[in-house]
N, C-alpha and C positions, 0 to 999 in steps of 0.2 A: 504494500500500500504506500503511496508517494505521500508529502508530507502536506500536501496541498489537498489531499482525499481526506488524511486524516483530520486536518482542520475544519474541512464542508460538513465530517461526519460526526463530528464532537459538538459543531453550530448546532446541527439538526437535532442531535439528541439533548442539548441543553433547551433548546428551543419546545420539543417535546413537553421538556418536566416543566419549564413554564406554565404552558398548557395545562398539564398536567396538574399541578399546583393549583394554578388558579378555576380549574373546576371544579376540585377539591374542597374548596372555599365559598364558593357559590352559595351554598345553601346556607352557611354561617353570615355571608353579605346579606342574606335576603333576610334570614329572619332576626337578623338584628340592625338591620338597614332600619332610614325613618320613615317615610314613604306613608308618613299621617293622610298627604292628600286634602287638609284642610286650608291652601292656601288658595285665593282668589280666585285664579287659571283654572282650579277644579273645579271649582263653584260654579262657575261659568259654564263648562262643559255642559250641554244641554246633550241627553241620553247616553254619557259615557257611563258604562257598567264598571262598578268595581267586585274583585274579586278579592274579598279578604281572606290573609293569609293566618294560617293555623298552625303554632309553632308545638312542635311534642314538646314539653317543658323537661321531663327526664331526660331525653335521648338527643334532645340537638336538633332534630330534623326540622326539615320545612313539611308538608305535607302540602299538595296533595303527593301522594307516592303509590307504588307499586303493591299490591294485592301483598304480594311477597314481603315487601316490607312491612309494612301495617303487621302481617301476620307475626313474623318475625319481630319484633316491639313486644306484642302481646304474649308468646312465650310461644308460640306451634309455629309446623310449616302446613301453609294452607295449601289441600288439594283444590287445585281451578276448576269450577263446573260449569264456566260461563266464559267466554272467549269470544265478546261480540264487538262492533264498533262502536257501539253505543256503554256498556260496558265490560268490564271483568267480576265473577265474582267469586270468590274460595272458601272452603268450608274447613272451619278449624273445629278440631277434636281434641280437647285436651282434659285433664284430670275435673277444672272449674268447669264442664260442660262444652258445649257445641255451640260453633257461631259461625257466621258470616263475615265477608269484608267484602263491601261492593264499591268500585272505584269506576270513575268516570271519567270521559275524557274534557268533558265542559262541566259546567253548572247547570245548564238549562237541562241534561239529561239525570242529573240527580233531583234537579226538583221535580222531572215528571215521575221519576220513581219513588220520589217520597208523596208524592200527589194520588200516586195507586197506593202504595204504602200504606197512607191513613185509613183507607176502605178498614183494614185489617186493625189498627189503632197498634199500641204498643210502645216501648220507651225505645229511643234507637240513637248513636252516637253518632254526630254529623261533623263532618269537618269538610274543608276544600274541596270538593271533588271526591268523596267516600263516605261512608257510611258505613259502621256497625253494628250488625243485629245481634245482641246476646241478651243474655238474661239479662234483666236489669239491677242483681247485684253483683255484677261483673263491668259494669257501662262504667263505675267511677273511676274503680282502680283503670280502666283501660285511658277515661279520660285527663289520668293523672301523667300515662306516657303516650297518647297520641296525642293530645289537645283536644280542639272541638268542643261541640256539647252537646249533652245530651238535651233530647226532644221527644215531647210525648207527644205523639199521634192518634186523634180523636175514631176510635172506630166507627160502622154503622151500625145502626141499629140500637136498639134496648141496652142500658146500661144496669147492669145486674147487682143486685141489691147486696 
């Protein structure tokens, strides 16, 4: 190798871990970035949506995240039973019960799913772009390392005495 290769290939690879580094970092930029949004130019903005961000407070993460992840926070690795465009969702099995983790790839697809959701009522843990379905003495401890909150969902029908 000439000494002139070895230097193109040391650039590139320093270059790399840059890269590398700095997306590494990402997710610490984001959820400790300010990004309040309450300064005039927002205010202004006629129909721009925000998407607020859901920090896991235990673990660091940003959310929204991977089925996989979520599951992985909570203590299982979730089997996927759901592989769709609209979204994912995986069913964890562990020692505390059986649960869900449904992620999305927008907002507007998790609110139609919490819009069917209420048909059924129930407590369910919502952050970014996901949602988790578990017993609801398992929802705290979860939202103590996913974030989010939990949300009760009004069923139909007769409420039972």
């Amino acid at each position: 190798m000439t000494h002139q290769t070895q230097q193109s290939s040391s650039r590139g690879h320093a270059s790399r871990l840059r890269r590398g580094a700095a997306l590494a970092l990402l997710p610490l930029a984001v959820a400790c970035g300010g990004g309040e949004g309450d300064d005039a130019a927002d205010r202004k903005r006629a129909g721009a949506a925000r998407t607020a961000v859901t920090a896991a407070p235990e673990a660091g993460v940003v959310a929204p995240a991977k089925v996989e992840v979520i599951a992985g926070l909570t203590g299982c690795t979730a089997e996927i039973r759901v592989d769709a465009d609209e979204l994912r969702e995986g069913v964890c099995r562990t020692g505390q019960g059986e649960y869900r983790i449904t992620t999305f790839p927008e907002e507007r697809f998790k609110a139609t799913w919490l819009d069917s959701a209420a048909v059924y009522g129930g407590k369910y843990l919502v952050g970014t772009r996901w949602v988790v379905s578990a017993p609801p003495e398992l929802l705290e401890g979860f939202r103590s390392r996913l974030g989010g909150a939990v949300q009760e969902l009004r069923g139909v029908g007769p409420v039972a005495p």
